[in-house]
Every structure is written in structure tokens, then in C-alpha cells.
C-alpha positions as CSV (number, residue, x, y, z in Angstrom):
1,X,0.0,0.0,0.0
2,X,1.2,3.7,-0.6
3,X,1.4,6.7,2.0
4,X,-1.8,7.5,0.2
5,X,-4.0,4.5,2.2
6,X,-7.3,4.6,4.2
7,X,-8.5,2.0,6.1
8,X,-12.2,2.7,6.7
9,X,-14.7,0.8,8.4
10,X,-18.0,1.6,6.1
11,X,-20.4,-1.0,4.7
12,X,-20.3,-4.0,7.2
13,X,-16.1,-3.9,7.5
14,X,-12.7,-2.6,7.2
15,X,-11.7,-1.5,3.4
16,X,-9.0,0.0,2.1
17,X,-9.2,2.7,-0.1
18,X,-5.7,3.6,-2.1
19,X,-5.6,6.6,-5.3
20,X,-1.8,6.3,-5.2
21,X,-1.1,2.5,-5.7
22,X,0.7,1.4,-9.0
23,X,-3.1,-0.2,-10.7
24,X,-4.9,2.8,-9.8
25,X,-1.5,4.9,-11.2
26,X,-2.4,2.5,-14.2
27,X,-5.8,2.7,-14.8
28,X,-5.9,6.7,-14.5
29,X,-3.0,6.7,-17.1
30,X,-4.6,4.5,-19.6
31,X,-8.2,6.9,-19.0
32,X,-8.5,10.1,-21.2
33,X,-10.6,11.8,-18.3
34,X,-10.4,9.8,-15.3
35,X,-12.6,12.4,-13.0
36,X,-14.7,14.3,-15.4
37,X,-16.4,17.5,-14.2
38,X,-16.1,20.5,-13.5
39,X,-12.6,22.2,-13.2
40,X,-11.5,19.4,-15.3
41,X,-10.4,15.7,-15.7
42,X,-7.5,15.4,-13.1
43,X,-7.5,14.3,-9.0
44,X,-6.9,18.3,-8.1
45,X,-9.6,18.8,-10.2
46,X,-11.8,16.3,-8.6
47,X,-10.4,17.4,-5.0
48,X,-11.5,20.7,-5.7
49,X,-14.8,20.2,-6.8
50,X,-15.6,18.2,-3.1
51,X,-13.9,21.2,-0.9
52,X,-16.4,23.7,-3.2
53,X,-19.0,21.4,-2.4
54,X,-19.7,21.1,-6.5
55,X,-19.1,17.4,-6.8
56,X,-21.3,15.1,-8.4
57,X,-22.8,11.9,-7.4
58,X,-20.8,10.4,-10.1
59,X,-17.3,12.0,-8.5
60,X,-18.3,10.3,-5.2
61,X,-18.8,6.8,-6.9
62,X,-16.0,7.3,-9.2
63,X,-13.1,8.4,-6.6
64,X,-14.9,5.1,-3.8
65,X,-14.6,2.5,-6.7
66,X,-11.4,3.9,-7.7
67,X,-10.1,3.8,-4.3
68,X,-11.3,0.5,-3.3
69,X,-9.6,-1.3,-6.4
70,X,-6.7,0.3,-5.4
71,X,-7.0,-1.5,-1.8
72,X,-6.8,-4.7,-4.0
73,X,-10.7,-5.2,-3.9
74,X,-12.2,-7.0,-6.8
75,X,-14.2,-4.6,-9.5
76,X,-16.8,-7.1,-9.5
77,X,-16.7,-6.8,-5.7
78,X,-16.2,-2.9,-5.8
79,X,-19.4,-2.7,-7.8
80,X,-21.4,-4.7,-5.7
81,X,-20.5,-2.7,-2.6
82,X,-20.9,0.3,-4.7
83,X,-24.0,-0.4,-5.8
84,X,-25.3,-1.6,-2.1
85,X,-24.4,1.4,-0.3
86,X,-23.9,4.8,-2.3
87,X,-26.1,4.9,-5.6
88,X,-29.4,6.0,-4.5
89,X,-28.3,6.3,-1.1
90,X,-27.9,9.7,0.9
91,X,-25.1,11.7,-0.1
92,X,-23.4,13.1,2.7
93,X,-21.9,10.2,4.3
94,X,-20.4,9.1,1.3
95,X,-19.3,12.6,0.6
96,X,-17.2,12.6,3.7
97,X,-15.7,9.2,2.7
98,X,-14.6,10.3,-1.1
99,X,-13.5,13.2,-0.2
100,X,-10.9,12.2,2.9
101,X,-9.8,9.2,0.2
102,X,-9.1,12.2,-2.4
103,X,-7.3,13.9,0.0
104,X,-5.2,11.6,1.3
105,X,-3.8,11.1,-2.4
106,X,-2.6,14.8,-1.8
107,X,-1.5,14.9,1.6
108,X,-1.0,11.4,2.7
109,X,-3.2,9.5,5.8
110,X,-1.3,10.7,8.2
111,X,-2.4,14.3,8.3
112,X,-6.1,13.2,7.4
């Protein structure tokens, strides 16, 4: 795991959620737009959109999923959970979670 890991107990258990390990390095390289929105494409894009409070449900899902493969879940698994606990759920708990994962990518877990 990188500097960049959370360990967060959310949806029945302990998952970690990585931006900075080398798939997630790969998968954002080998996307055109990886966090799409406003500001544009990139992680300080995305980062910036949740501290204005201008995210989407779509950033929330996107950086979670992202984050979760990178903690060496399975997509398949990732989706499930994904689609158990945040789509069509309440945003603001899931809000807090993305947006402590994005910002651990910039400033590491230990001053999260």
C-alpha cells in the first residue's frame, strides 16, 4: 500500500481505499478523463470540486470504486459494494468518505 491509504470501516467492514497504488497509477493513465467535471479531468480537479462542495454523485462513486480497487478489492466486488451502499443512497456520508480518500492522495493518511 502507498502513504496515500485509508483503512475505513463503512459498509459491514474494514476496506481500504488507495488513489496512489501502482493499478490505480495505471488505470488513471490509460483513461482520457479519469474524474470528469467540472474544473476538469485530473485528482486536483476532482479534490477541488468536493472542498467547493460542487461534486457530483458520479465524483463520489467514481473516486470510492477507484479507491477500493486500489486497496486490491475486486471490480466485480467494488461494484457490488458500490452499488449496495452509495447509488441511490444519501449523499453526505459518502461525501465525507470520497473526499478524505481524495485527500489523502494529496497529503498522505497521516495528516487526514
Amino acid at each position: 500500500m502507498s502513504e496515500s491509504a485509508r483503512e475505513i470501516t463503512w459498509a459491514g467492514g474494514t476496506h481500504t481505499f488507495d488513489l496512489n497504488s501502482r493499478r490505480v497509477s495505471w488505470m488513471l493513465r490509460q483513461a482520457q478523463h479519469p474524474f470528469p467535471g467540472l474544473y476538469g479531468s485530473t485528482p486536483a480537479a476532482c479534490l477541488k470540486r468536493f472542498e467547493e462542495a460542487v461534486y457530483s454523485p458520479d465524483d463520489i462513486e467514481r473516486v470510492m470504486r477507484i479507491g477500493l480497487i486500489g486497496g486490491g478489492m475486486l471490480e466485480s466486488d467494488v461494484d457490488g459494494l458500490i452499488a449496495e451502499h452509495v447509488t441511490g443512497k444519501p449523499l453526505a456520508p459518502s461525501v465525507m468518505l470520497a473526499h478524505a480518500v481524495i485527500a489523502a492522495l494529496f497529503i498522505g493518511t497521516e495528516a487526514v
